[in-house]
C-alpha positions as CSV (number, residue, x, y, z in Angstrom):
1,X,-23.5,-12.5,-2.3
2,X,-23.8,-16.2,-2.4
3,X,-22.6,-18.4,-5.8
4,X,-23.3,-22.0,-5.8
5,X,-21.5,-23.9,-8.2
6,X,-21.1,-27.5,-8.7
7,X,-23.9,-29.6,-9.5
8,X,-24.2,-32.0,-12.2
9,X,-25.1,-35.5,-13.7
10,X,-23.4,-39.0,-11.2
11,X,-24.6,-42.3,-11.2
12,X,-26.1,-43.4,-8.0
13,X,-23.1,-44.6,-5.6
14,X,-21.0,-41.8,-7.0
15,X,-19.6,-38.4,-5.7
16,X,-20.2,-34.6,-6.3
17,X,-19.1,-31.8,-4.6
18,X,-20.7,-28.4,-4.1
19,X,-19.2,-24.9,-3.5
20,X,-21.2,-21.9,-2.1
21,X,-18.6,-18.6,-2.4
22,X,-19.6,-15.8,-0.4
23,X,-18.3,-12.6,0.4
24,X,-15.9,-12.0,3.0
25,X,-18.8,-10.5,5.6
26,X,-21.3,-13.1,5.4
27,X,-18.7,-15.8,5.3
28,X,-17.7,-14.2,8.9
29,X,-20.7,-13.0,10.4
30,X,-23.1,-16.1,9.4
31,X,-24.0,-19.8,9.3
32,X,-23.7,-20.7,6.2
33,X,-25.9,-23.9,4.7
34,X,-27.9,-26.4,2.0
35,X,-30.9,-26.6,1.3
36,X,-32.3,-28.5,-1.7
37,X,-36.0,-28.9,-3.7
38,X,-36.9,-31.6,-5.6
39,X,-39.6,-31.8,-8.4
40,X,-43.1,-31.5,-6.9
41,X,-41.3,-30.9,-3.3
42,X,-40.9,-28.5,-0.4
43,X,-37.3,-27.2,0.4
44,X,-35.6,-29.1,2.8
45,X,-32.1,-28.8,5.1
46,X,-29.5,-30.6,4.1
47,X,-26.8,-29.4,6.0
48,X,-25.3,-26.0,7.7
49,X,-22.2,-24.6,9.4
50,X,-21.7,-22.4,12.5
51,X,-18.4,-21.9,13.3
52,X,-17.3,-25.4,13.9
53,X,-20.6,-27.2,14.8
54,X,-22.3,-29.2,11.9
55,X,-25.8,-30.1,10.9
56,X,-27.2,-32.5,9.1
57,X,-30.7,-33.8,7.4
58,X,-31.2,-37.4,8.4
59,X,-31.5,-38.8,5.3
60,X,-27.8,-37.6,4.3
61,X,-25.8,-37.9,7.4
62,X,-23.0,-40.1,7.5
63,X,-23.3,-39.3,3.0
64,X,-22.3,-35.6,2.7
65,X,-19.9,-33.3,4.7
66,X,-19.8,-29.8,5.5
67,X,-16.7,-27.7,6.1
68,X,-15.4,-24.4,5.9
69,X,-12.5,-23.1,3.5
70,X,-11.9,-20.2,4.9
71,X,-9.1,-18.8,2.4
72,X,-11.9,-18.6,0.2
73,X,-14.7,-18.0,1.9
74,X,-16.2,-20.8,0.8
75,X,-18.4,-24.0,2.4
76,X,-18.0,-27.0,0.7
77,X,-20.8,-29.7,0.5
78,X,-19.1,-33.2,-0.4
79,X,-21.8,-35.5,-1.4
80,X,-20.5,-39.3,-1.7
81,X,-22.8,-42.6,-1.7
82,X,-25.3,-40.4,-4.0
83,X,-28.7,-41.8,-4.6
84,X,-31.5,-41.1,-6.9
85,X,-33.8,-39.1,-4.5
86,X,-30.6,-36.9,-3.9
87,X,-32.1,-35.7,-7.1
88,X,-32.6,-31.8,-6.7
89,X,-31.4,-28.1,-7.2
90,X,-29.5,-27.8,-4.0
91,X,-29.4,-24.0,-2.9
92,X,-26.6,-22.3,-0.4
93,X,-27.7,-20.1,2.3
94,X,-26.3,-17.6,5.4
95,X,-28.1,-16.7,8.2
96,X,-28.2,-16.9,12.1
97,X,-28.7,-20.4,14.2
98,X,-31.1,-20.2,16.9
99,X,-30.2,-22.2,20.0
100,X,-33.6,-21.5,21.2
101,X,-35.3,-23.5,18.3
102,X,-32.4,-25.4,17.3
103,X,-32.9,-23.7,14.2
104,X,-31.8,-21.7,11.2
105,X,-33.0,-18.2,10.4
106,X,-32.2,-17.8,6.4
107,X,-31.5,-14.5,5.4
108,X,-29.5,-14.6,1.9
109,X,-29.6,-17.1,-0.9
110,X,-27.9,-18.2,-3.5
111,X,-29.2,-19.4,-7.3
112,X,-29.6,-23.3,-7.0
113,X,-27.6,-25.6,-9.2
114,X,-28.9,-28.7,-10.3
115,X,-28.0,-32.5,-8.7
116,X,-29.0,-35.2,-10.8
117,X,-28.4,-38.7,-9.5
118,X,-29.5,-41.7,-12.4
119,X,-30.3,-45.1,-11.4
């Protein structure tokens, strides 16, 4: 349901964007968001959309912006100011926001497509 696509090799202070297509339901009916791992690493956030609220990781606000393209039912991830510990496969994800936990449930996933940032 969801297709990352994407990723790739920058230079640190460069720019990539991501692309997460999904299908014209769970575009609709669900936040949509990143997540990346790194070698050795947990999953993190990075960033999600609900409707027209954003969220973002600390360490990439004010870097990367999320937004809806809603033609295609696609969420974009641009990633500018890139730095080597951006380094990761970066996933896309849909699910439901909890405004109880400030939170997000993550129900469907897409493969991860690698980000790799050089020094």
């Amino acid at each position: 349901q969801l297709q990352a696509f994407g990723g790739g090799l920058v230079q640190a202070g460069g720019s990539l964007r991501l692309s997460c297509a999904a299908s014209a339901r769970t575009y609709t009916n669900y936040a949509m968001g990143w997540f990346r791992q790194a070698p050795g690493k947990e999953r993190e956030f990075v960033a999600a959309i609900r409707w027209s609220a954003t969220d973002y990781a600390d360490s990439v606000k004010g870097r990367f912006t999320i937004s809806r393209e809603g033609a295609k039912n696609t969420v974009n991830l641009q990633m500018n100011s890139l730095k080597p510990e951006d380094t990761a496969v970066y996933y896309c994800a849909a699910g439901i926001y909890s405004s109880n936990r400030r939170d997000y449930d993550m129900a469907y996933w897409g493969k991860g497509t690698q980000v790799t940032v050089s020094s």
